[in-house]
Each structure stands twice: as structure tokens, then as C-alpha cells.
C-alpha positions in Angstrom: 0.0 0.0 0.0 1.6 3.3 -0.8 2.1 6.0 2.1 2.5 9.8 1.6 3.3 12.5 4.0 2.3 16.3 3.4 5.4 18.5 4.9 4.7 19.3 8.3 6.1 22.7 7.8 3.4 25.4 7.8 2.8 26.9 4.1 4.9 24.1 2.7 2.9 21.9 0.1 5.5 19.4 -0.7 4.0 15.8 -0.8 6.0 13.1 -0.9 4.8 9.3 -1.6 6.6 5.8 -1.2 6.0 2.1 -0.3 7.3 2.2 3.3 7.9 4.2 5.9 11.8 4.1 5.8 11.6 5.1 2.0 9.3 8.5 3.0 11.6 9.4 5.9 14.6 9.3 3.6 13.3 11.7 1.0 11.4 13.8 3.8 15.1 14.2 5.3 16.1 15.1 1.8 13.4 17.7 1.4 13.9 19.0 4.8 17.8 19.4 3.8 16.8 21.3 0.6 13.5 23.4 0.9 13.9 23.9 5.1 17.4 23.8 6.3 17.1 25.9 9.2 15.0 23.1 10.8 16.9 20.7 12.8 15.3 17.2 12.9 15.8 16.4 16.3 13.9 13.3 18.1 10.4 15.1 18.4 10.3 16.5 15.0 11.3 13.0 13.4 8.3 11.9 15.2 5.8 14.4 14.2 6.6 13.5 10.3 6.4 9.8 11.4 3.3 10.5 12.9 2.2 12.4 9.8 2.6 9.2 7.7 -0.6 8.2 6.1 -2.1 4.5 3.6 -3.4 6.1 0.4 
């Protein structure tokens, strides 16, 4: 089943799909590097995009 995970960044409409959960937290790490470097993805914000991580 695929996932997807809208950017928990406020104003930020990047969507990003994949097959598991370890594939969407690697490119959410590389869209956080590119499109929001100034935020630092610490414990509790790794778990808020985990968290975010919907089935479609």
C-alpha cells in the first residue's frame, strides 16, 4: 500500500509518496535538507513526520 506525507512545515505543500515508511523518511530528510534547512530534525520532530505518515 503506498504511504504519503504532506510537509509538516506550515505553508509548505511538498508531498512526498513511497512504499514504506523508511523510503518517506529518507526523502522527507532530503526535502527538509533542501526546501527547510534551518530546521533541525531532532527526536520530536522526526516523530511528528512519522506521525504524519498516512495509507493512500
Amino acid at each position: 500500500m503506498t504511504k504519503r506525507l504532506d510537509c509538516i512545515i506550515e505553508g509548505c505543500h511538498a508531498s512526498i509518496e513511497g512504499e514504506t515508511e523508511a523510503e518517506i523518511m529518507a526523502q522527507a530528510q532530503e526535502h527538509a535538507a533542501g526546501a527547510h534547512p534551518d530546521v533541525e530534525l531532532d527526536d520530536a520532530t522526526v516523530e511528528s513526520i512519522r506521525s504524519s505518515i498516512r495509507d493512500v
